[in-house]
C-alpha positions as CSV (number, residue, x, y, z in Angstrom):
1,X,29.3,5.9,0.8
2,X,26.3,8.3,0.0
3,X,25.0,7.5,-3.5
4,X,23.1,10.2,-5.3
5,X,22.1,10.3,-9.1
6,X,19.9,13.2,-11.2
7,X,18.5,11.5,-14.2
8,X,16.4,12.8,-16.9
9,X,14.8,11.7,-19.9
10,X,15.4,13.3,-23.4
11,X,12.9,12.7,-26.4
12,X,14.0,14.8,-29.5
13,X,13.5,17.8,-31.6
14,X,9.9,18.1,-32.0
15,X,8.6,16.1,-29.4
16,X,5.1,17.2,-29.2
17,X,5.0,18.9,-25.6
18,X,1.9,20.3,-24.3
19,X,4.4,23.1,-24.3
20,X,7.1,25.1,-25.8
21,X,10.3,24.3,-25.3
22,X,13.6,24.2,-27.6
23,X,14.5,20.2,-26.7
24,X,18.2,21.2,-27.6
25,X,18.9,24.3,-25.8
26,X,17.2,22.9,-22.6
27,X,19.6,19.6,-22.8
28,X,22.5,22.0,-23.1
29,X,21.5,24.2,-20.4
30,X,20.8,21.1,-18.1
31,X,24.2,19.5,-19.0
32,X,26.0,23.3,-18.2
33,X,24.3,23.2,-14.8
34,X,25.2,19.4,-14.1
35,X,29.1,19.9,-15.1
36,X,29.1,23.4,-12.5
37,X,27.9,21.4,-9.6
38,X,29.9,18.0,-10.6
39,X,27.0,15.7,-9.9
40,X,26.5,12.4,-10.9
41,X,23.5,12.0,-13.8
42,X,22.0,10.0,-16.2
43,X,20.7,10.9,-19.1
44,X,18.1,9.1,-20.9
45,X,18.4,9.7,-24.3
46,X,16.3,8.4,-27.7
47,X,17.8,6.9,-30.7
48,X,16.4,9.6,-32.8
49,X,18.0,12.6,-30.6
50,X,21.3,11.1,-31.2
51,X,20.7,10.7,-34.8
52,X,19.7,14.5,-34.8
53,X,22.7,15.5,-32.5
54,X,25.5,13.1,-33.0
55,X,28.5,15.6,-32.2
56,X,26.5,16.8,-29.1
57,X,25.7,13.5,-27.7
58,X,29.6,12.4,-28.5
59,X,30.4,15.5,-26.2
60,X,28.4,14.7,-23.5
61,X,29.2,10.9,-23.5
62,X,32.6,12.6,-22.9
63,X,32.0,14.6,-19.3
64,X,33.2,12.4,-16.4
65,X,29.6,12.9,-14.2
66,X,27.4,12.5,-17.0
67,X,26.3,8.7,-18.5
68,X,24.1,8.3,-21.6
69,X,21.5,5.6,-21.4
70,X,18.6,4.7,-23.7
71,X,14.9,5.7,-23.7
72,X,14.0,4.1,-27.1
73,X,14.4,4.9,-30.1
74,X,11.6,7.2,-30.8
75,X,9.4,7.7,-27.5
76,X,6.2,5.8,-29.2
77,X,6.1,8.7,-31.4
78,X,6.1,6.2,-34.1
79,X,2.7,4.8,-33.3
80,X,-0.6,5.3,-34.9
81,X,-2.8,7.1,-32.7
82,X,-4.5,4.8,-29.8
83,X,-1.7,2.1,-30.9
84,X,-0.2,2.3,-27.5
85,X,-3.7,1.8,-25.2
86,X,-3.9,-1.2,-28.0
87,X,-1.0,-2.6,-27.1
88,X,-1.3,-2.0,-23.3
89,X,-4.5,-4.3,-23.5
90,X,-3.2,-6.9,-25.6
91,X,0.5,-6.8,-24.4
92,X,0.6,-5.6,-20.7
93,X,2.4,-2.7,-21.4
94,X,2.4,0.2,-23.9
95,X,5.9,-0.6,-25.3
96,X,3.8,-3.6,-27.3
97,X,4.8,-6.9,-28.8
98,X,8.2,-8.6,-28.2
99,X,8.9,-8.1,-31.9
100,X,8.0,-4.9,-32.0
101,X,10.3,-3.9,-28.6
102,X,13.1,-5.8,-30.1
103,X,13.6,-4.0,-33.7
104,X,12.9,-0.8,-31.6
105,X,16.0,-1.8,-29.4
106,X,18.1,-2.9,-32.0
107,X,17.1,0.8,-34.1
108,X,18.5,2.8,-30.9
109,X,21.7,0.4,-30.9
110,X,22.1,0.9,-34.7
111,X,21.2,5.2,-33.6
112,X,24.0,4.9,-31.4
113,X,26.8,3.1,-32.5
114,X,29.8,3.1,-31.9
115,X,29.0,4.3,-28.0
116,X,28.5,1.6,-25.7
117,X,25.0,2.1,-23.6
118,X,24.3,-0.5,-21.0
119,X,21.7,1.7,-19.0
120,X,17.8,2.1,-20.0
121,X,14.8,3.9,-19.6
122,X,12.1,3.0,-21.3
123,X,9.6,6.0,-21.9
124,X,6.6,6.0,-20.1
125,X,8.0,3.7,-17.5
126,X,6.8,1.3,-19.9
127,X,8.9,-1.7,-19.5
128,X,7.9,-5.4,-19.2
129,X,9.4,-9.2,-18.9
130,X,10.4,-8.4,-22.9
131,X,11.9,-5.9,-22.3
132,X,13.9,-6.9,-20.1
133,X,15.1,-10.2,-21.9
134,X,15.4,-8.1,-24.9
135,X,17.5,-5.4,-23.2
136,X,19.8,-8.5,-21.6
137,X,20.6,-10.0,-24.6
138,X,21.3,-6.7,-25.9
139,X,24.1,-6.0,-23.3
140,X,22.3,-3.5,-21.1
141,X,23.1,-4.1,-17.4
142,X,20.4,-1.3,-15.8
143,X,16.6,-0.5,-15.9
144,X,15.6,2.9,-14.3
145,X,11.6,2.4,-14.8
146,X,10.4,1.4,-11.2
147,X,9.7,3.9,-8.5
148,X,10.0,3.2,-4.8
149,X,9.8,6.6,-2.7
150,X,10.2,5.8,0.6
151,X,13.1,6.3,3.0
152,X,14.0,2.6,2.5
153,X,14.5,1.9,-1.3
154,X,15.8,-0.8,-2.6
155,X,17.6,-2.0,-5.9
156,X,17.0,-5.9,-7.0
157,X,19.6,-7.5,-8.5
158,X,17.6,-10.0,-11.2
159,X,18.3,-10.6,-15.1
160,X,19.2,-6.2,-15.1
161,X,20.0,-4.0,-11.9
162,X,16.8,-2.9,-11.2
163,X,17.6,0.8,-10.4
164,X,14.3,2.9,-9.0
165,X,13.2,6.8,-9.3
166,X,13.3,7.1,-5.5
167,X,12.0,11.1,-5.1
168,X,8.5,12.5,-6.8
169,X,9.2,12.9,-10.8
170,X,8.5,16.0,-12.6
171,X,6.5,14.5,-15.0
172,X,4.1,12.7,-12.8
173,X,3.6,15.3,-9.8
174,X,5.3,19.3,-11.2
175,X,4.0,19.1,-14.6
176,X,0.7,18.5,-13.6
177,X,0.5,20.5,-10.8
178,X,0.1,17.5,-8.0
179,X,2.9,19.4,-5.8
180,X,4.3,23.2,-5.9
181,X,7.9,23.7,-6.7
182,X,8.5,24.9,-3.4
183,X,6.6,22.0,-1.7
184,X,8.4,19.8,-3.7
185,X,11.8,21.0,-3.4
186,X,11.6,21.1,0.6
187,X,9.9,17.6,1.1
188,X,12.6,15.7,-1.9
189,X,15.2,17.5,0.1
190,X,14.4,16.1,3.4
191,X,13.4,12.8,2.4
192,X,17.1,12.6,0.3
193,X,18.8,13.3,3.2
194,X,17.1,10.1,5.2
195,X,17.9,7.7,2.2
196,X,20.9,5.0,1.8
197,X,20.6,6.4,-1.9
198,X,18.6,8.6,-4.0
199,X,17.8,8.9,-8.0
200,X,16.2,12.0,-8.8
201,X,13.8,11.9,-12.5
202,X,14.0,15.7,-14.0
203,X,13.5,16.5,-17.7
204,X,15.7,18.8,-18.9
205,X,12.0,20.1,-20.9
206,X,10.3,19.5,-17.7
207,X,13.1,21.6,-15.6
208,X,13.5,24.3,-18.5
209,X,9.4,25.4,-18.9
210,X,8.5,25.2,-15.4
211,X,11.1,27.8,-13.7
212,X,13.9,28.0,-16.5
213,X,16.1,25.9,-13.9
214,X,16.0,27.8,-10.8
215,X,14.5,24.9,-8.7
216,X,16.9,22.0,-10.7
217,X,19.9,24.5,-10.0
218,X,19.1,24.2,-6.0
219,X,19.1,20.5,-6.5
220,X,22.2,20.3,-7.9
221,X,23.4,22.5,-5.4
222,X,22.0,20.3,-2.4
223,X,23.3,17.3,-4.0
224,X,26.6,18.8,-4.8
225,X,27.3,19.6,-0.9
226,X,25.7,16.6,0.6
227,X,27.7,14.3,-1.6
228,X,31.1,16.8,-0.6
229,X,30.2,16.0,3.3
């Protein structure tokens, strides 16, 4: 059976971009256009966008195609500045100490209680043997922070599902400019079509400020008929 899955990351209200958007209204937007084309997607949300939404998130939690998983609780935004090159150097990764990662997952439980999460993102892809303990003790079953774009990926099975970003991400290759949106769209749609499975990593920011949705809405669209077929 052909497995495809959008996911995107959500931070919160007054995340600070390196440009405008309205975090809310492009969730919204991005949920509208995932219901209309009834494709599967995760989104990955933080602890403090549930604490600043809570009927909103309860809504979407409820739509059949759409799953809620966690991207910390406050996307490092909690950090002194520098704190996270710190912590890369002294812990291996920028999500810092074991203690630290562990009060942060238990905040984002404690954000989003009573909904049961077991799928995770952490932000910045910035995961490491901690976290994954951590998030196994905690009940999570899924990590989504490895990329393997190829026509061949796999998912390993270990302590947590190891689920990887198998396209180009927006962050990494649109935002900066690495790809066009029409190069990207054509060469994610072709290399989709020659995968066992595919998961897709579009911000509903990312989607919203670089063509308002007109390239995510093709996805969708793409998605929606291949998995129909």
């Amino acid at each position: 059976m052909r497995r495809v899955l959008i996911t995107g990351d959500v931070h919160f209200q007054g995340y600070p971009y390196q440009f405008e958007v309205d975090e809310f209204q492009a969730v919204k937007e991005y949920v509208d256009i995932v219901k209309e084309f009834d494709v599967p997607c995760v989104l990955f949300v933080s602890g403090k966008f549930f604490e600043q939404y809570p009927e909103f998130t309860k809504e979407i939690s409820k739509i059949k195609n759409i799953e809620l998983g966690g991207h910390t609780y406050a996307c490092f935004k909690d950090f002194w500045k520098g704190k996270g090159l710190v912590n890369k150097y002294l812990f291996g990764c920028n999500y810092g100490s074991e203690g630290y990662q562990a009060r942060d997952i238990e905040r984002f439980r404690k954000a989003t209680y009573p909904l049961t999460i077991t799928k995770w993102r952490t932000h910045e892809y910035a995961s490491n043997a901690n976290t994954w303990w951590i998030l196994h003790q905690s009940g999570f079953k899924e990590i989504y922070d490895r990329f393997d774009i190829c026509e061949t990926p796999h998912i390993s099975e270990e302590l947590l599902n190891d689920v990887p970003i198998t396209i180009w991400s927006d962050d990494i290759y649109l935002l900066p400019g690495k790809m066009s949106m029409e190069e990207w769209f054509e060469k994610s749609m072709a290399l989709m079509k020659k995968q066992p499975f595919t998961v897709f990593q579009l911000h509903p920011s990312a989607m919203k400020h670089l063509d308002n949705f007109k390239t995510f809405r093709k996805v969708c669209k793409e998605v929606s008929s291949l998995l129909s077929n």
